[in-house]
N, C-alpha and C positions, 0 to 999 in steps of 0.2 A: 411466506408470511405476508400482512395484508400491509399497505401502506399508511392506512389510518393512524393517526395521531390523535390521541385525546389530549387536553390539557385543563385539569382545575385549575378555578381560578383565572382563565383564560380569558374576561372580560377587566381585570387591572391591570395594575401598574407595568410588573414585569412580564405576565401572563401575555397581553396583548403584546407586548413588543415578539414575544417567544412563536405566535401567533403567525405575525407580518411573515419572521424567519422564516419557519415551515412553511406558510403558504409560498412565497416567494424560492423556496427550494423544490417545489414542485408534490407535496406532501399534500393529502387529504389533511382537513384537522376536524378535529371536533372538540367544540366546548361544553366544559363540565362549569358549569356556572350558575347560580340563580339571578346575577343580572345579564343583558342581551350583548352579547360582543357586538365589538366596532364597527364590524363588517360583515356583511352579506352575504360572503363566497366558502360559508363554512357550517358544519352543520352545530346546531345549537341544543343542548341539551337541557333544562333546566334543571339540574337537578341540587340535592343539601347534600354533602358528604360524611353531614352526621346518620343519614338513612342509603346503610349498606344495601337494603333490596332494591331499591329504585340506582345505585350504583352498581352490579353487577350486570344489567343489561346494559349500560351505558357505556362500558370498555370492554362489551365486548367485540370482540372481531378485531380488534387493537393491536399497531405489531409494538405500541411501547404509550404508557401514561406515564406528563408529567404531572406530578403534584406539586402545586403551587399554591394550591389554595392555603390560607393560615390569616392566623392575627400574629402581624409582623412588629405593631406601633405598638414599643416595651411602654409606653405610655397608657393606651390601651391597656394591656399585661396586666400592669400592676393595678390597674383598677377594676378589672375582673378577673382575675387568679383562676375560678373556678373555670368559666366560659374558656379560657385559653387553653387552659390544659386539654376540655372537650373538643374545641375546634385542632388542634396541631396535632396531639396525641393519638384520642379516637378518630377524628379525621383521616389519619396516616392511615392507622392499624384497618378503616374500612374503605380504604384506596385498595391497601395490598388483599386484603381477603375479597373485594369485589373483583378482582383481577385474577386470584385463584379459582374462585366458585367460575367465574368465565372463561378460564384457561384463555385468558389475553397474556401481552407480551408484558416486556419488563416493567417496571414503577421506575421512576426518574425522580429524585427527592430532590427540592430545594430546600437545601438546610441553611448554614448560614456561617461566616467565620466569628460569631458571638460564643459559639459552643467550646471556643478556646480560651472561654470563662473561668472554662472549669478545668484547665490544666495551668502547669507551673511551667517558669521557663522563660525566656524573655524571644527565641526564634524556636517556631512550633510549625511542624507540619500534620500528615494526613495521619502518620503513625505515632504523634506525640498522646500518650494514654491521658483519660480524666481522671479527677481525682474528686473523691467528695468534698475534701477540706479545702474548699473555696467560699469566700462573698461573692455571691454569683446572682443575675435577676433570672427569675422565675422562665421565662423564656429561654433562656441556654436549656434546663432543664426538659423542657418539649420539645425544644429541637433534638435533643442527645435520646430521648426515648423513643424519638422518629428514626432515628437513626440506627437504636437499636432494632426497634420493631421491623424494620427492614432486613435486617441480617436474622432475626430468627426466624423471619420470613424465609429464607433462603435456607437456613438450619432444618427450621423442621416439613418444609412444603418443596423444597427445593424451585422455590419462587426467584425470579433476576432481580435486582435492584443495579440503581447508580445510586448512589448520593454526589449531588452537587453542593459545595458549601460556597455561599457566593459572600463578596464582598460586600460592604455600602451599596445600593446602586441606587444612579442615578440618572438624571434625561429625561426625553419627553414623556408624557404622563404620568410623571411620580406626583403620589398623594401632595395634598397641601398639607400635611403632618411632616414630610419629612423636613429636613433641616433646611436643605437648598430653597425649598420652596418656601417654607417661612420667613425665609431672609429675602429672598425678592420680594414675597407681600409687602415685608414691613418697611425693606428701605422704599419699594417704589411709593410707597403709603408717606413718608418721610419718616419712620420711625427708627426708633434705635436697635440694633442687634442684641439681644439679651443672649450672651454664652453663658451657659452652664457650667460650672468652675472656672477656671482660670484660662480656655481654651484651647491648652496645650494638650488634651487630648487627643491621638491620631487617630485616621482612621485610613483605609483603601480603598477609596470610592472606585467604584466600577462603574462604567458609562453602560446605559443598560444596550445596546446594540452591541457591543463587545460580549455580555452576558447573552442575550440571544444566540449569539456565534456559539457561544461552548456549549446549548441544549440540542444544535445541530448535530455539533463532533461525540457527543454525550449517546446518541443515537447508534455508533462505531461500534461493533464487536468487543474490543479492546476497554470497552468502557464498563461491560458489563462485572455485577458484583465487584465495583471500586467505590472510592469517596474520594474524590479530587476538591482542592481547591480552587475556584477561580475568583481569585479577587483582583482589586486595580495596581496597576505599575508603580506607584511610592504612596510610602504615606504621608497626607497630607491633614495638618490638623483644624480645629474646628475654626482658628484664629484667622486659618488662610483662607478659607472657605471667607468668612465675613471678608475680608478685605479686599478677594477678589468679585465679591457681590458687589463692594462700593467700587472698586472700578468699572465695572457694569453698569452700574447706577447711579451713580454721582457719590459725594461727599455724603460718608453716613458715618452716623455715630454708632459707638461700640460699647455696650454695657456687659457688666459680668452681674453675676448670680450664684448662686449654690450650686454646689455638685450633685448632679441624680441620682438617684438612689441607685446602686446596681450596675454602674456604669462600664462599659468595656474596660479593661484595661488597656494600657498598652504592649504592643508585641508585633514581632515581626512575620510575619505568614507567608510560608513557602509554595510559590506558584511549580514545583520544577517539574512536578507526575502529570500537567495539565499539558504543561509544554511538553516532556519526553512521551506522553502515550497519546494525545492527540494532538499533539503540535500547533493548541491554542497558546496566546498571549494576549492582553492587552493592547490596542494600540491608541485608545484617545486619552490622549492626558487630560490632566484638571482643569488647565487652561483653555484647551479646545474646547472640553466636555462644561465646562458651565456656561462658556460663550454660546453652544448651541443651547444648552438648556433654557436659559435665558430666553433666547430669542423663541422657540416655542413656548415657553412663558407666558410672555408678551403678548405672543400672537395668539393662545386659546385663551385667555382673561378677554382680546379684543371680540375674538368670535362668541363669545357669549356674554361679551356684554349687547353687542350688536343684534346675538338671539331674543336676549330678555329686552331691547328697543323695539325689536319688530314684535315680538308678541305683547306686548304694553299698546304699541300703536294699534294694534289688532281687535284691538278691546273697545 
C-alpha cells in the first residue's frame, strides 16, 4: 500500500498541525485544499470537496484520507444552515465515494465530541446511542450524518473508515473565532471578556499537537472501522479559560452575556478505547497549553504586523 497521505482541509487550523505530524513522521502528504499549505515539501492539490470528479483523482493512490475539511464555527452554522449541511454532509459523502471510484485507502473522519449533543446521560462514550429528542445545534447533526455516512460506506461498498471525535482544540494557529483566541484579542486590546452564560460551562480542550499525535496512531490497523474519542485531560470551564488569559495578560475584566443558542451541554467523555487500542493520551494540560498558545499568539500578531510595516514602507 502506497505511503501517501492526503489530508482536506490540510492548509487550517488542525489540518496543518496534522500536516507537520505526517510530514515529520516520514509520510508523503498531500493537500486537499483550495488555499496553499504552510509549506513547500508536500504536494498541493487545489481542489472543492463539494466536486467529487475533480476529488477522485486526487486520493487517488492514497494508503488512507483524512477529512478535515468542514464548517466547524457553530457560529458560522447557525448563520448558514443550508451551506453547512453541503460542506460537512455532502463533503463527507464525496470524500468517501471519491475514495471508492479510486480504490484508495481508508477516510479518517474528524468529527467532534458535540455529537454527544444528542445523547442522554451525564458520562458518555464511543457506544453511548443518539437520540432524536434532544435541543441540539444544527452542527451535531452533520457531524452524526458524517458519521453515519461513513459506516454505510463500509455497509454497502465495504469502504474502511476511522472516525475521530476530537475534543475543543486548541494551540498554534487556531482561528481568531475560537474562544482562546478572542480572549487574547480582547484582553491584549484592554477589553473585557464577554462569557456566554454564566461560564460554568465545560469543556475538554485538547492541545492541538496531542490531536496531531492520535491521526498518526489513527493510521494503525487496529484503528480501522472504529470511532474513538480523543479529547483533553479534564474539564476545564469557560470561566477558567478567561482567568487564565488574565494571568497571561494582566488584569482583565470579566463580563457575562446570554447563553448561545444550542450550546454543549455538560458531560463527561470517555478517552479509555483511545488509550486501550492505540495507547494515546493527553499530555499538555491547560496550563501548559494556553501558555504556549499565548506565546504563538503574540508572536504571529507581531509577524504580521511587522509583514503589513514592510509592505506599507514598500509602497
Amino acid at each position: 500500500m502506497s505511503s501517501i497521505v492526503a489530508v482536506t482541509g490540510g492548509a487550517g487550523f488542525i489540518g496543518s498541525n496534522v500536516v507537520d505530524a505526517l510530514v515529520k513522521a516520514g509520510r508523503t502528504v498531500r493537500v486537499l485544499d483550495q488555499t496553499r499549505p504552510h509549506r513547500d515539501d508536500v504536494e498541493w492539490h487545489p481542489v472543492d470537496i463539494l466536486d467529487v470528479d475533480s476529488l477522485a483523482p486526487a486520493v487517488e493512490g492514497t494508503e488512507a484520507t483524512f477529512h478535515l475539511a468542514a464548517m466547524a464555527d457553530v457560529n458560522d452554522i447557525y448563520a448558514e444552515p443550508a451551506r453547512a449541511v453541503a460542506v460537512n454532509v455532502q463533503g463527507t459523502v464525496n470524500v468517501l465515494e471519491a475514495a471508492r471510484r479510486a480504490d484508495a485507502g481508508r477516510v479518517i473522519l474528524a468529527s467532534t465530541m458535540w455529537v454527544y449533543g444528542a445523547t442522554v446521560g451525564d458520562v458518555v462514550d464511543e457506544d453511548t446511542p443518539f437520540t432524536l429528542d434532544t435541543d441540539r445545534h444544527l452542527y451535531i447533526t452533520t457531524k452524526i450524518a458524517s458519521e453515519f455516512a461513513c459506516r454505510d460506506y463500509l455497509n454497502l461498498y465495504d469502504r474502511p473508515f476511522t472516525v475521530l471525535r476530537y475534543g475543543i482544540p486548541y494551540g498554534p494557529r487556531m482561528r481568531e473565532t475560537t474562544v482562546m483566541s478572542a480572549f487574547f484579542r480582547r484582553a491584549l486590546a484592554g477589553e473585557a471578556l464577554t462569557i456566554d452564560g454564566d461560564g460554568m460551562q465545560s469543556r475538554n480542550f485538547v492541545y492541538v499537537e496531542d490531536l496531531a499525535r492520535a491521526h498518526l496512531l489513527a493510521l494503525l490497523p487496529q484503528a480501522e472501522n472504529q470511532v474513538i474519542n480523543v479529547d483533553g485531560p479534564v474539564p476545564v470551564t469557560i470561566r477558567q479559560v478567561a482567568e487564565l488569559t488574565a494571568e497571561l495578560v494582566g488584569d482583565v475584566e470579566v463580563s457575562f452575556g446570554p447563553s448561545r443558542p444550542g450550546d454543549l451541554k455538560p458531560q463527561t467523555v470517555l478517552n479509555d478505547k483511545a488509550r486501550e487500542l492505540l495507547g494515546w493520551e493527553p499530555r499538555v494540560g491547560i496550563e501548559d497549553g494556553m501558555r504556549r498558545s499565548f506565546e504563538w499568539y503574540v508572536a504571529s500578531r507581531a509577524e504580521a504586523a511587522e509583514r503589513q510595516f514592510g509592505a506599507s514602507a514598500g509602497n
